[in-house]
LOSEDREN-648514 format. One record per residue (C-alpha): residue number from 1; residue in one letter; x, y, z. Coordinates in pm, whole numbers, plus 32768, in hexadecimal, padded with zeros to 4 digits. Layout:
N
   nr  rest     u     v     w
  NUM     A     X     Y     Z
...
REM end
This chain:
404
   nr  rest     u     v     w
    1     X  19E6  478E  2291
    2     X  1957  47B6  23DD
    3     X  1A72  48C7  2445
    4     X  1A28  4979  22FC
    5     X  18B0  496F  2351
    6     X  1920  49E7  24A7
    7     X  19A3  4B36  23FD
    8     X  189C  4B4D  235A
    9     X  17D9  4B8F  2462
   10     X  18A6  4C5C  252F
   11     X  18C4  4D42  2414
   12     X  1749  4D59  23FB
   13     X  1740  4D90  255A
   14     X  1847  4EB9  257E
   15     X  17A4  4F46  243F
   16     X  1639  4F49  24DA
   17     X  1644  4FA7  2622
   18     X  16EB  50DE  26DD
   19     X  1829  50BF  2773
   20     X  17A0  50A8  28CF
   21     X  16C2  4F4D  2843
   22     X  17D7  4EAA  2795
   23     X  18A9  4EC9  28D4
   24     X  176A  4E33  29B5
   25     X  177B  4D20  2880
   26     X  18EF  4CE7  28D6
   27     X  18B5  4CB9  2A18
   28     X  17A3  4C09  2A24
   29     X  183F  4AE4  291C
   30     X  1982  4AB0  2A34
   31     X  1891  4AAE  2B3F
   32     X  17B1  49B1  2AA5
   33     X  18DC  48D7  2A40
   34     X  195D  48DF  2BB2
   35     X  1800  4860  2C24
   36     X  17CD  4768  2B42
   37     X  1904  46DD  2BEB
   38     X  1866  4645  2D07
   39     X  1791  455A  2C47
   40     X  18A3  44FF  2B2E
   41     X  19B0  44F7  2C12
   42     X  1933  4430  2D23
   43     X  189D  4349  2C0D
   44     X  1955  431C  2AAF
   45     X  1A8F  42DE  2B09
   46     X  1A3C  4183  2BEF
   47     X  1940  413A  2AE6
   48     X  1A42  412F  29D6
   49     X  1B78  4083  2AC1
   50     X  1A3E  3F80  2B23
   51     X  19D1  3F45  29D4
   52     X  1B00  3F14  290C
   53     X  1AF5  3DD4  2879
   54     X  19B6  3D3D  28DF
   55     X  188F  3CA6  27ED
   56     X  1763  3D8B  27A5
   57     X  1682  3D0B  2891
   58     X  17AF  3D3B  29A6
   59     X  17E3  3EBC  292F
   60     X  1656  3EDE  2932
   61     X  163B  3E62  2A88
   62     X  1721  3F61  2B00
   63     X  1681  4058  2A3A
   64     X  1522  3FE3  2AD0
   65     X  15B1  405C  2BEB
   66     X  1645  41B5  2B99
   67     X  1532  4219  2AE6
   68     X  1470  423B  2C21
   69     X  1558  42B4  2CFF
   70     X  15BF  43E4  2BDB
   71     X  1428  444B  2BC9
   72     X  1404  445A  2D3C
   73     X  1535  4540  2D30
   74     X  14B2  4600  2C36
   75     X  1368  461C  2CDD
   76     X  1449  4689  2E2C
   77     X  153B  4785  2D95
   78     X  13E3  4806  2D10
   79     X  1330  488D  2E26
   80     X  145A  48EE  2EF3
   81     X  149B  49F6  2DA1
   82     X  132A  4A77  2DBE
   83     X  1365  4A97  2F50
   84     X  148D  4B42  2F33
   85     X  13ED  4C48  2E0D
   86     X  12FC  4CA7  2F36
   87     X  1416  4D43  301A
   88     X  1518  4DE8  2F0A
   89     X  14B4  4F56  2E96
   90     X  13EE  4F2D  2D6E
   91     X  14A6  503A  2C93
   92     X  15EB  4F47  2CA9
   93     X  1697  4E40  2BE0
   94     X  1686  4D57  2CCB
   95     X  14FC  4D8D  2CB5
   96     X  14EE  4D3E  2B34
   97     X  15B4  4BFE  2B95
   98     X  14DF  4B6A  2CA5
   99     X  13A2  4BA4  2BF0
  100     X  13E9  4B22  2A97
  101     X  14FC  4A43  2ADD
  102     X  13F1  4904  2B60
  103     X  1373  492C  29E3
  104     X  14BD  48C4  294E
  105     X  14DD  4798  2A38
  106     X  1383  4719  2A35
  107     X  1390  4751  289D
  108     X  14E5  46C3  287F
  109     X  14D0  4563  2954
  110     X  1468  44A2  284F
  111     X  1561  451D  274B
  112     X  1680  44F2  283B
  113     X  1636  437A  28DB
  114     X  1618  431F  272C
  115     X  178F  43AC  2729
  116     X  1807  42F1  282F
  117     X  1773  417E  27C5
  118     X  1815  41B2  2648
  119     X  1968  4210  270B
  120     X  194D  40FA  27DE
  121     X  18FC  4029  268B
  122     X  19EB  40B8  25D0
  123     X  18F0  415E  24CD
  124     X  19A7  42CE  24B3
  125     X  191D  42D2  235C
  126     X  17EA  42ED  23E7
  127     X  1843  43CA  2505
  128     X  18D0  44A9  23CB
  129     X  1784  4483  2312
  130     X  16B6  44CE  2462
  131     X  177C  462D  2484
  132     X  1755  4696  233F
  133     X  15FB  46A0  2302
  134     X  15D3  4736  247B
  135     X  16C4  4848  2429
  136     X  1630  489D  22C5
  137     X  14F1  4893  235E
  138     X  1557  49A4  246A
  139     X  15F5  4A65  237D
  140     X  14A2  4A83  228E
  141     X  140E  4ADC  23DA
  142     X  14E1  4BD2  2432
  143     X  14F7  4C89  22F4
  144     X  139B  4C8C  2293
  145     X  12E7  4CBF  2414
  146     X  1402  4D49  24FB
  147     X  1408  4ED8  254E
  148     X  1421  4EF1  269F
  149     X  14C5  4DDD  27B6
  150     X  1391  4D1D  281F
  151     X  1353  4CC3  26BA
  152     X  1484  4C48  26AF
  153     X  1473  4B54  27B4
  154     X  131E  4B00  2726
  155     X  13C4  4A92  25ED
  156     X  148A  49BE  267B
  157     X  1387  4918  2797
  158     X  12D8  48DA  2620
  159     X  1413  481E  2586
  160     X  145F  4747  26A5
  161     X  1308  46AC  26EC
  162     X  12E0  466E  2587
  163     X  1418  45D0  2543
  164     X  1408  452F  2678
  165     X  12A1  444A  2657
  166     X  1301  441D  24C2
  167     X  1438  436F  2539
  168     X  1396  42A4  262F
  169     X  127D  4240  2536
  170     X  135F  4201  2414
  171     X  147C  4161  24AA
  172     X  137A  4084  258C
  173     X  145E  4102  26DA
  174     X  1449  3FFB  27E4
  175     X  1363  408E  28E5
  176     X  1334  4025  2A56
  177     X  128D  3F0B  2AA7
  178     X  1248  3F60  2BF8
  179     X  1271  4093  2CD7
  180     X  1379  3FB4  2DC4
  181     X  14FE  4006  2DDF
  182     X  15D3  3ECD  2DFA
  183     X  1664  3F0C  2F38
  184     X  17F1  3E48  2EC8
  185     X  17C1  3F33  2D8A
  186     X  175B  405B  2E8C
  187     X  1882  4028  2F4A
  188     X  196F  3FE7  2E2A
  189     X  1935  411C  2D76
  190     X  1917  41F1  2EC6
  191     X  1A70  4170  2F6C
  192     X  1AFC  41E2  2DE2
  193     X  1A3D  4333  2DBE
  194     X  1A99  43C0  2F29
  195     X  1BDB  43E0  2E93
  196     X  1B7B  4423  2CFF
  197     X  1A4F  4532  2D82
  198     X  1B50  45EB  2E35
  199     X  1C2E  45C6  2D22
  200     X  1B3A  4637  2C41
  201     X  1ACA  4750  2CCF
  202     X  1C28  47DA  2D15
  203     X  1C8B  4797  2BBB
  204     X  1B51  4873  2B1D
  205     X  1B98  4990  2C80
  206     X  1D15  4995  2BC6
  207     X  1C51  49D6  2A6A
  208     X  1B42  4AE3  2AC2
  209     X  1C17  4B90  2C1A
  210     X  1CD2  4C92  2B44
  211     X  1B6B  4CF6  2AA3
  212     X  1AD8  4D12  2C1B
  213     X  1C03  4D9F  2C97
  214     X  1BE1  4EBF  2B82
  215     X  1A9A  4EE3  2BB3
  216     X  1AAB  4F1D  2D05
  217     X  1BE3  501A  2D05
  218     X  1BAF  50A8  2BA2
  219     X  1A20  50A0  2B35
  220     X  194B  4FC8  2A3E
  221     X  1A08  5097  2901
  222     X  1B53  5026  2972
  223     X  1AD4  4ED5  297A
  224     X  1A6B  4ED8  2823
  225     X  1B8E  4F39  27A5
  226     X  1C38  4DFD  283F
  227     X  1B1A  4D38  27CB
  228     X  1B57  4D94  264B
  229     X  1C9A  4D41  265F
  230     X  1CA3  4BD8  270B
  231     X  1B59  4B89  2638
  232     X  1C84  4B2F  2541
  233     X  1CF6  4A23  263E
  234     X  1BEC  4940  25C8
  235     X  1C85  48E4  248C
  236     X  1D9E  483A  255D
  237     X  1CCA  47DD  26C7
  238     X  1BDF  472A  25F1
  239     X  1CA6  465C  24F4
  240     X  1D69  45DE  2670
  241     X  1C44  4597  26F1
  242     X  1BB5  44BE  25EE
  243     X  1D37  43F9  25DE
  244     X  1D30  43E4  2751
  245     X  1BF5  4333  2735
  246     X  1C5C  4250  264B
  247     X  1D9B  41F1  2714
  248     X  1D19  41FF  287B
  249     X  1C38  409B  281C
  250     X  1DB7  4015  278D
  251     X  1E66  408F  28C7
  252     X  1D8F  4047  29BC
  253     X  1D84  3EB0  28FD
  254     X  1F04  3E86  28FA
  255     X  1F11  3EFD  2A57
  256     X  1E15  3E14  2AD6
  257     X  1EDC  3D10  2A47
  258     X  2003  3D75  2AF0
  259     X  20C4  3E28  29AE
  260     X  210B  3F43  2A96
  261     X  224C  3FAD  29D0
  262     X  21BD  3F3C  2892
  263     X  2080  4064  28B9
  264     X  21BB  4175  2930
  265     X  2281  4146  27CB
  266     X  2133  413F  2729
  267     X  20E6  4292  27EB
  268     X  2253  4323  2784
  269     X  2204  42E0  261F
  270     X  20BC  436C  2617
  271     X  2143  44A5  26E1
  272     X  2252  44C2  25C7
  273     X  217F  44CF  24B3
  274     X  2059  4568  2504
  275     X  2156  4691  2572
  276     X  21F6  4698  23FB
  277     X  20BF  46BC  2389
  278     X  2037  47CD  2484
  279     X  2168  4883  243A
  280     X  20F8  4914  22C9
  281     X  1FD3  495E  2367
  282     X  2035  4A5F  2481
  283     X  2129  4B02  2362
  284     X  201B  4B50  227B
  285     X  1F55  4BC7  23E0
  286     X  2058  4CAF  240C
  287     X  207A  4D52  22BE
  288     X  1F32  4D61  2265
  289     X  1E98  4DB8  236D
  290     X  1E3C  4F39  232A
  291     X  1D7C  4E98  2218
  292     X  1CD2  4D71  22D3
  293     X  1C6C  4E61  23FC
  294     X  1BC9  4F63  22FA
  295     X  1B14  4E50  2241
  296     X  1A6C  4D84  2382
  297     X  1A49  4EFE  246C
  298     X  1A6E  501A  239B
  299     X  1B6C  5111  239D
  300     X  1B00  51C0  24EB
  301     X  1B9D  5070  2574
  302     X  1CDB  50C4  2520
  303     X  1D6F  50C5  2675
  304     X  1D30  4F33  2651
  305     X  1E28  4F40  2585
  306     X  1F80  4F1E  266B
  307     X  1E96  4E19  274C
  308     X  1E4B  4D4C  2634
  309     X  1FEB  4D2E  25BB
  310     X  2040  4CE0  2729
  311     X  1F57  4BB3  2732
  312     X  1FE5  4B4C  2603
  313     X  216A  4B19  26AB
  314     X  20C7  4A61  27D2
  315     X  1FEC  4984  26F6
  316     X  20FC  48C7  26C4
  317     X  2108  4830  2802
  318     X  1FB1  47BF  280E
  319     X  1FD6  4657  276D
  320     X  20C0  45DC  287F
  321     X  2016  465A  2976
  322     X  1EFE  45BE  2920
  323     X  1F94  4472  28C6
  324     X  201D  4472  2A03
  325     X  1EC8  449D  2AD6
  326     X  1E2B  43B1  29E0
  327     X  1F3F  426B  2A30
  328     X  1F1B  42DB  2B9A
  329     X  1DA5  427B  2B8A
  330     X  1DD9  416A  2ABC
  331     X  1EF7  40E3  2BD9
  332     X  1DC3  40E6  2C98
  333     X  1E64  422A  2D73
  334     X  1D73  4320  2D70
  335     X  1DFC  43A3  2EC5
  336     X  1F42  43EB  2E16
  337     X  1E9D  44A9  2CE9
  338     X  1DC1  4587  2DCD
  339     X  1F28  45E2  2E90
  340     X  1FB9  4659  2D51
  341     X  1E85  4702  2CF1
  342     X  1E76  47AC  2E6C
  343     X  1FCD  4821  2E31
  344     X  1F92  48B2  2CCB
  345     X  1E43  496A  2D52
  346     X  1F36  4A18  2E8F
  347     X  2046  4A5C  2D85
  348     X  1F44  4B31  2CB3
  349     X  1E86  4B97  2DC2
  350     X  1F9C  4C4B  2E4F
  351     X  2052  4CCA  2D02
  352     X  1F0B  4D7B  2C95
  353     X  1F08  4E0A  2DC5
  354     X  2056  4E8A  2DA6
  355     X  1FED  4EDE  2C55
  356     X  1EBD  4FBB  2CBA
  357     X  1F88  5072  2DC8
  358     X  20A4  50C3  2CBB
  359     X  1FEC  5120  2B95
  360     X  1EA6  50FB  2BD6
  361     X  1E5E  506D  2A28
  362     X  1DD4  4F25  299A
  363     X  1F3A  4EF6  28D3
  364     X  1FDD  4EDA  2A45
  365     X  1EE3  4DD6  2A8B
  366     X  1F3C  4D0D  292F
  367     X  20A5  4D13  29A5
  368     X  2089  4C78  2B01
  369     X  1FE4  4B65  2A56
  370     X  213D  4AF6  29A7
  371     X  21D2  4AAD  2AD7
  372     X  2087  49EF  2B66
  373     X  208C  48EF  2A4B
  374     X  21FE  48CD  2A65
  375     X  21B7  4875  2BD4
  376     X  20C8  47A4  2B7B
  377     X  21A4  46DA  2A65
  378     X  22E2  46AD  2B1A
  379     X  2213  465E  2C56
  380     X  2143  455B  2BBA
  381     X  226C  44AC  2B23
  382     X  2323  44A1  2CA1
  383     X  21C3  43F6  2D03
  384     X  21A1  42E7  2BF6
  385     X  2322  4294  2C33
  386     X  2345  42B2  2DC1
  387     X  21B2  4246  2E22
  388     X  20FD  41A6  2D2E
  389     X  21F6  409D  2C60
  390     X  2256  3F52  2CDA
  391     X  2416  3FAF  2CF6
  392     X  2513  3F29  2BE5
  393     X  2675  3FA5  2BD9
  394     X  2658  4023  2A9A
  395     X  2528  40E0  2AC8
  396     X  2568  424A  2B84
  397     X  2566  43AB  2B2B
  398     X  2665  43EA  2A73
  399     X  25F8  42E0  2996
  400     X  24AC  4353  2980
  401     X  24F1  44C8  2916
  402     X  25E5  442E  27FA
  403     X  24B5  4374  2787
  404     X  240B  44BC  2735
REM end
């Protein structure tokens, strides 16, 4: 639902506003994502690994704690944007980003901290019920108020405060009880989020660095043409998302218990299926894509066309190599997932280069990302195995890759 909604509004976005808008919009959604990276990042992930088992009043004493630290953030990232928007050219993206970009995180912080305590609770119908009506909401927004790009990001400023103080009110959200940090919780989710912000924030550079690299070496109309096509992403990024969140709270238990190889055959037998499943997907991606591309874009987006069939070969790859990040966090080895995340961002970093020198087109750019994620899977797996796993003799690679 929420990926469908997502479409939705992408579609009433490229429809609305002129090419040189929708590839600002582009932009400005990767950009965003990579920001909000230093608050989720650096938070989330220790909140979740710390959390996973206790009582409620144990999980609400942690979250006593990240609540405050995640609003002082907010506040920070905040006014360094609106510092910033005083020293970029004011005819430039980067402009539009600095100056409206506060709006969306100020708006949003209440929505996102209600996420994170039903994930940490295990409430994901919830979380699913909390998206919904925030994404039908922006889309009645959108299609009744929207006509130029500051509208736009009005509409949604609109949805996420109201969502936001409906869910604390309804759901009676715990709130702080006093503006103190525990200092052992301070230093627990710190010493984990050095290595998860990093992590983080490398993982959403891999997502949105083809969009700035084609921005920068092929203009904002370029970049929507990439943007239509891996809008169609979502439909498989979000479903894994939602199952990694599920499993990371089961991982991250039977590894603190010491069920180290227990969690890795778990892992293999998610990666397995969730690939069967993915693989229908990226075939109907690749035949119907003409169609898909006209429906969301229009048919002056045809050139998405050959980028969107790419994405849907490498696709594929994405479940283990996101399995394989999420039992490295769960091992408690951040470090080691923020290596194999380091190496995946050079690998791309490099082959869109090499891409942009060659042929100088966003379908270049799709195809270095193949080899990225198969970087990314087959050094992931060499990292769980070598690193982060207590040895057995009849655990090793080979093993492992017959497993898949």
């Amino acid at each position: 639902m929420s990926a469908l909604a997502g479409l939705m509004l992408f579609a009433i976005s490229s429809s609305r506003l002129s090419a040189s808008d929708f590839g600002i919009w582009v932009l400005f959604q990767s950009v965003s994502t990579l920001f909000d990276m230093f608050r989720t990042g650096l938070l989330l992930p220790g909140y979740l690994q710390l959390s996973a088992g206790l009582s409620r009043k144990g999980k609400s004493s942690i979250y006593n704690s990240v609540q405050i630290v995640f609003l002082l953030m907010t506040l920070g990232q905040s006014l360094v944007c609106w510092m910033l928007q005083l020293v970029v050219p004011v005819d430039s993206a980067w402009h539009f980003f600095f100056a409206y970009y506060p709006l969306i995180l100020i708006s949003g912080a209440l929505l996102t901290l209600a996420e994170w305590w039903f994930q940490s609770n295990l409430r994901f119908q919830h979380i699913l019920l909390l998206r919904s009506i925030h994404r039908l909401l922006l889309i009645s927004l959108a299609f009744f108020l929207v006509f130029d790009l500051s509208r736009l990001i009005y509409a949604q400023v609109a949805a996420n405060a109201f969502c936001g103080a409906i869910i604390y009110i309804l759901y009676k959200m715990p709130m702080p009880k006093k503006l103190m940090v525990s200092s052992l919780h301070r230093s627990k989710l710190f010493h984990f989020g050095k290595y998860a912000t990093p992590s983080q924030l490398l993982s959403n550079l891999l997502r949105s660095s083809d969009t700035l690299m084609i921005s920068s070496a092929m203009g904002v109309a370029a970049t929507g043409i990439y943007g239509a096509a891996s809008k169609f992403l979502e439909f498989i990024e979000l479903p894994l998302r939602s199952f990694g969140a599920v499993n990371f709270n089961h991982l991250a238990k039977m590894a603190n218990a010491g069920r180290h190889h227990e969690s890795f055959s778990y892992t293999m037998q998610r990666i397995r299926s969730t690939t069967i499943k993915i693989v229908p997907i990226a075939i109907l991606l690749w035949i119907f894509s003409p169609q898909l591309i006209s429906f969301l874009s229009g048919p002056h987006y045809a050139a998405s066309v050959p980028v969107l069939r790419i994405m849907a070969v490498y696709c594929i790859l994405i479940p283990a190599d996101r399995y394989f990040g999420l039992l490295l966090e769960a091992f408690g080895r951040p470090d080691l997932n923020l290596v194999k995340v380091f190496a995946m961002l050079c690998a791309n970093v490099v082959g869109d280069l090499i891409a942009i020198s060659l042929f100088n087109t966003p379908v270049a750019i799709a195809v270095s990302s193949i080899i990225t994620f198969s970087i990314g899977v087959g050094f992931g797996l060499w990292l769980v195995i070598t690193k982060a796993m207590p040895r057995l003799p009849e655990i090793n690679l080979k093993v492992a890759v017959s497993r898949l």
